[in-house]
C-alpha positions as CSV (number, residue, x, y, z in Angstrom):
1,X,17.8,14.0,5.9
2,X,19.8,14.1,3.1
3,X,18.1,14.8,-0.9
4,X,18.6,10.6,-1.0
5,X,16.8,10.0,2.0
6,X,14.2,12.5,1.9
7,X,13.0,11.0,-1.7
8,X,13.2,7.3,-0.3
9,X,11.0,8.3,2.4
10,X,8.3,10.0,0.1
11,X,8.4,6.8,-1.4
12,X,8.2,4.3,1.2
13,X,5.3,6.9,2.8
14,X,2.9,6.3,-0.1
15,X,3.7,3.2,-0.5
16,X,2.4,2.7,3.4
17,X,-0.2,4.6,2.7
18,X,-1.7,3.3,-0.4
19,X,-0.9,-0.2,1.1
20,X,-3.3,0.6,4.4
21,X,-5.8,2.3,2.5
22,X,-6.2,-1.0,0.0
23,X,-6.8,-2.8,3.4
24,X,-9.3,-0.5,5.0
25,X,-6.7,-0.2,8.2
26,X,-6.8,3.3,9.9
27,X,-3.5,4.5,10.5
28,X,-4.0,3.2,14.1
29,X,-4.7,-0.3,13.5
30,X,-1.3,-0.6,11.3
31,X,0.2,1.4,14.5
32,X,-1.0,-1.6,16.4
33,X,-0.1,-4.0,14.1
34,X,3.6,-2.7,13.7
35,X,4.1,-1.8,17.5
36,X,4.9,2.1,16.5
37,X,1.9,5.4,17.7
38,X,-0.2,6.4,15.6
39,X,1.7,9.7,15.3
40,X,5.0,7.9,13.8
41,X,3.2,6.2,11.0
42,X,2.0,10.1,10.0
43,X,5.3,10.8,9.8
44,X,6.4,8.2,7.8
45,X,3.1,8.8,5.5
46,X,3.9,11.9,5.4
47,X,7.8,10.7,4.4
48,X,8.9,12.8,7.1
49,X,10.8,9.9,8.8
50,X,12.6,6.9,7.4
51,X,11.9,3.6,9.3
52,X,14.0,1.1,11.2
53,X,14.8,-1.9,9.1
54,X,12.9,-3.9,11.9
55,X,10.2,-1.5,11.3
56,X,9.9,-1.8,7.5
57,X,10.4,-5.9,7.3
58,X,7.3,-5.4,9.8
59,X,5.2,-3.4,7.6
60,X,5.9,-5.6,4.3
61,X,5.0,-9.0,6.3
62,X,1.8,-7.0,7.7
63,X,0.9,-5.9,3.9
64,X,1.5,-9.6,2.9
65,X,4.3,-8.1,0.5
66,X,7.9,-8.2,-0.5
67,X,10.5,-5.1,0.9
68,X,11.1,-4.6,-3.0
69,X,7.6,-3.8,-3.5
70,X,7.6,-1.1,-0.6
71,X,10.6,0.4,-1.6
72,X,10.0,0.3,-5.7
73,X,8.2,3.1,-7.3
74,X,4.6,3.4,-7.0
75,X,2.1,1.9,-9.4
76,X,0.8,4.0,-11.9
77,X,-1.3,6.8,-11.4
78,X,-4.9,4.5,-12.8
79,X,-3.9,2.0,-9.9
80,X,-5.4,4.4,-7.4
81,X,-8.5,4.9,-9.1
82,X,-9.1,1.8,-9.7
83,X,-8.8,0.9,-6.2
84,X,-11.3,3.8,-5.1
85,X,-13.7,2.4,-7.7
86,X,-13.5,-0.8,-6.3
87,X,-14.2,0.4,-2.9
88,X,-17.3,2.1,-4.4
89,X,-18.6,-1.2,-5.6
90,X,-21.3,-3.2,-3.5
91,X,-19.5,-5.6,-1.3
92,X,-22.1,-7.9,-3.1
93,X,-20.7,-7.2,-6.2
94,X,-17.1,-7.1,-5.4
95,X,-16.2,-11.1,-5.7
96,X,-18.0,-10.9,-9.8
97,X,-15.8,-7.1,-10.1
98,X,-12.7,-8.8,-8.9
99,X,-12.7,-11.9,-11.4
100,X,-13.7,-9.8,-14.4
101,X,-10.6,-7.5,-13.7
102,X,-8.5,-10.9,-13.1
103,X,-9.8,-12.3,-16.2
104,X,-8.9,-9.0,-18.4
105,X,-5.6,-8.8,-16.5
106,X,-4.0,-12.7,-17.4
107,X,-5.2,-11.7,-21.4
108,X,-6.7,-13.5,-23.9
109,X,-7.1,-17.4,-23.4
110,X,-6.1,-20.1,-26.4
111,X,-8.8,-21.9,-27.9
């Protein structure tokens, strides 16, 4: 792999992985769900591999996202603690966490 590819499939790996993680899929179940083993999506985790174009237009529709977003830069470093502290919160909870982030995220309403 050339310098190019190797840092395009860094990328794409954490983007797979923070992308499964946020679902709660094991890297077997997004084998299953992409038709690869288990072992191939550690390597591309791991960005030790770059994927098919099948492979990654599978992966975005399974994620529910665009190719862009797989392939653009990762979020920024809060975004992954964020998403751990939501994890953390009682599923009870979660539904009242989630609109209180939503509601601090689209700003301040107009009275």
């Amino acid at each position: 792999m050339t310098k190019s590819e190797r840092r395009t499939a860094s990328r794409l790996g954490q983007a797979v992985r923070r992308a499964r993680s946020a679902r709660g899929w094991s890297q077997a179940k997004l084998a299953e769900e992409v038709d690869v083993s288990t072992d191939y999506i550690g390597l591309l985790e791991r960005g030790e591999r770059l994927p098919s174009f099948t492979v990654v237009v599978q992966l975005a529709d399974r994620f529910g996202v665009t190719l862009g977003s797989l392939l653009a830069e990762g979020p920024e470093p809060w975004v992954d603690e964020a998403m751990a502290l939501l994890r953390a919160v009682p599923a009870e909870a979660r539904e009242v966490v989630l609109r209180m982030l939503r509601g601090v995220a689209s700003g301040p309403r107009k009275r």
